[in-house]
N, C-alpha and C positions, 0 to 999 in steps of 0.2 A: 504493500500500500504506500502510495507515495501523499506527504501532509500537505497541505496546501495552508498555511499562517493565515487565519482571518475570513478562509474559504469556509461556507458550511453547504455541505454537499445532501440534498433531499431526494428523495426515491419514492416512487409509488408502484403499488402492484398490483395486478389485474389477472384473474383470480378467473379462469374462463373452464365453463362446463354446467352443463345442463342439470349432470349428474351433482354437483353441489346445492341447486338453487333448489333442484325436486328433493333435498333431503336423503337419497341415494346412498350420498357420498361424505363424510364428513372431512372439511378439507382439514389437515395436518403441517399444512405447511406457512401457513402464515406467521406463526407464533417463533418458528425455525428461522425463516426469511427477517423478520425483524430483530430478532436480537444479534444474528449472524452481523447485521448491518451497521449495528447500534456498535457494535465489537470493533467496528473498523472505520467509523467517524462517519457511517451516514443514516440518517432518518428516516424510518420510512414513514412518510408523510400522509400517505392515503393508501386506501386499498379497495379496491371496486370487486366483486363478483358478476360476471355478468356472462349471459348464455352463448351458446356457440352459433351467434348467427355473423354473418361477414358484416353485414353495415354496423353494429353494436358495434365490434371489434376495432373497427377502423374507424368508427368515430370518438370510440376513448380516449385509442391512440392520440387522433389529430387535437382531443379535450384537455391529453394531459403535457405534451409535447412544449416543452416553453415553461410548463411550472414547474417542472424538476429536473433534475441532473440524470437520472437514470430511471428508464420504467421496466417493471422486471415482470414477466408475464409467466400461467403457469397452465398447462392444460392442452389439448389439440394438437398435440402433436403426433399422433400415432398413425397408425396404415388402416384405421375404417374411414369412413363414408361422411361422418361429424367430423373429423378429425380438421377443421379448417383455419388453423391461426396461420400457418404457416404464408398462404396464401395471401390471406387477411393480412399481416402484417407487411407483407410485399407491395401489397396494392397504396396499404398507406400508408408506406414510404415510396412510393412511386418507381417503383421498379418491377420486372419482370421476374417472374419465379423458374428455377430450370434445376436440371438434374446436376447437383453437383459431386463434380468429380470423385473430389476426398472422400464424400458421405459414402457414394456408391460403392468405392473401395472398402471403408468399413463396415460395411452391410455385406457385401459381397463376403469378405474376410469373416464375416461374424456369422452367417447364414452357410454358407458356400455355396455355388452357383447355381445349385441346383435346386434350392430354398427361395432363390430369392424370387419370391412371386410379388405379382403388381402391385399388390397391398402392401408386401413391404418395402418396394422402392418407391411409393410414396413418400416414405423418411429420408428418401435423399434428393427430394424436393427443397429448397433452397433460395431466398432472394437472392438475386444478383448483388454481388458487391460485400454480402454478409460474411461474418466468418463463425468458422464452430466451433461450439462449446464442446470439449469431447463427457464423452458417458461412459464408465467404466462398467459401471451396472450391467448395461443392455445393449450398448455398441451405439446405437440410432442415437446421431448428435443433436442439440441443439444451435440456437447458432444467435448473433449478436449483432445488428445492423442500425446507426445514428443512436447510441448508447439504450439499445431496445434489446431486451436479452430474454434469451424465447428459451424457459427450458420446459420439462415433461412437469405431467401434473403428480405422478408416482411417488412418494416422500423420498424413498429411497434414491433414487435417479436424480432427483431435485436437489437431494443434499450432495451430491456427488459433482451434479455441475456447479452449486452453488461454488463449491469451494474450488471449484476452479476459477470460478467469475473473478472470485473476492481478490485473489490472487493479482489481476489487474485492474480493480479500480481504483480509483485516487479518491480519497475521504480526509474530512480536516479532523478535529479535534476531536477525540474518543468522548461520549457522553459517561458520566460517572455517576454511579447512587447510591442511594444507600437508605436501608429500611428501616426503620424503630416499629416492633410491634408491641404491645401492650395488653392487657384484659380491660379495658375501656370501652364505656359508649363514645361513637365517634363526636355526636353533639357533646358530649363532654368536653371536647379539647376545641372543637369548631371554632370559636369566637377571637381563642387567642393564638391557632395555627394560620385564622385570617392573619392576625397580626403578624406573624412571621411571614408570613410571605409577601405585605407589604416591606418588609424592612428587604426586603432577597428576592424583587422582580427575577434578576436573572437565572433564578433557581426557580424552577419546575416542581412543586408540591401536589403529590397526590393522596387524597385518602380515603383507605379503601376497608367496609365494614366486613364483618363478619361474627354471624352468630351460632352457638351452639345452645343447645337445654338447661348448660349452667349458667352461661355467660355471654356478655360480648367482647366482642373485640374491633380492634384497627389498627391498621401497619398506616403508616406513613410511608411514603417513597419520597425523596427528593434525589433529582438529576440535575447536574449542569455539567458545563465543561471545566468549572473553577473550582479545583482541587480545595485552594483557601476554604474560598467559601464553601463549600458543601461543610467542609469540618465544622465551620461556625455555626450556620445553618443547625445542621444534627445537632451539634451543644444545644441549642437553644430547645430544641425539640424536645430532647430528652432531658431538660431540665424542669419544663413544661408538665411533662410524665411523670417523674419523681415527684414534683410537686402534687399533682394530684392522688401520688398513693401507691405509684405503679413506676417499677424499674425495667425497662422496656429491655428487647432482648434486641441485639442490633447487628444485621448483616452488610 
């Protein structure tokens, strides 16, 4: 990862299959995709679900193109009939889709020649101009064209490109957190964790309840990129805690 001083680098993902939105499928990759990201200075900003028709696809694209640094897409890319990002993302980036070379060889090599039926040189359909992401998993690459990174929707496969992707993007300033949880009602602390966070705009305060049959509870999250601050921040927090009764337990 190369740092960019003063760069803050935003990413959105789009989260394509029919099979998610009908309840089908429960996606597993979002929660992956974001912290992977957050690990390496960039944000994921938004994230869209949305089905496998081509105009959708291409008008996300064109929707999201301008407000982030990277749009990172997950699903459609297989050898049936739905199978249409590949295409879609061709069209809206304005190029032509073809059989490419690389892919065919690694299909070819991963199938052998004798396997390779039409359905699955489909996966070596390809924008013009793109390059691939390789897949170790399952051979059939994805691929990366105007910072648009097209992998499988399969976790496995997904985690596989990811970490290749990550390998070449450029990301600024690692986000940093840190949790205080406690056995408190969250209104309990409400009024005066407002107040921290007027004192600490640049710090990111969330808080999050949780109840069980004995008790409640609430963890505080706060992130920033300011090492200092967050330490001060957390003091105050957990000073906060104690005061009320409760010596928070702190990750």
């Amino acid at each position: 990862m190369t740092e960019i001083e003063g760069k803050r680098y935003k990413a959105a993902l789009v989260v394509i299959g029919n099979e998610i939105l009908s309840g089908r499928t429960a996606d597993k990759n979002i929660n992956w995709i974001a912290t992977k990201l957050s690990s390496h200075g960039v944000k994921l900003d938004e994230v869209r679900v949305i089905p496998d028709i081509k105009e959708r696809i291409i008008s996300t694209i064109h929707e999201l193109q301008g407000q982030v640094d990277y749009i990172f897409t997950t699903g459609g890319i297989g050898p049936t009939h739905d199978d249409i990002t590949s295409e879609s993302i061709a069209e809206a980036c304005g190029v032509a889709i073809e059989q490419n070379e690389d892919a065919y060889a690694i299909l070819e090599n991963h199938y052998g020649p004798e396997h390779l039926t039409t359905a699955r040189l489909k996966m070596a359909m390809i924008p013009v101009g793109a390059e691939l992401i390789p897949n170790p998993v399952s051979s059939a690459p994805g691929f990366v064209i105007d910072h648009i990174f097209v992998m499988a929707g399969v976790p496995q496969i997904m985690q596989a490109m990811l970490d290749h992707v990550l390998m070449t993007l450029k990301g600024g300033a690692v986000v940093l957190s840190r949790t205080l949880t406690c056995h408190l009602a969250e209104s309990v602390l409400a009024e005066e964790l407002t107040e921290i966070q007027k004192r600490w705009p640049q710090i990111e305060i969330g808080s999050y309840p949780s109840f069980s049959r004995k008790d409640f509870g609430v963890s505080i999250v706060l992130r920033t990129e300011d090492a200092e601050a967050l330490e001060l921040a957390s003091r105050e927090v957990e000073i906060m805690m104690v005061s009320k009764g409760e010596q928070p337990t702190i990750l």
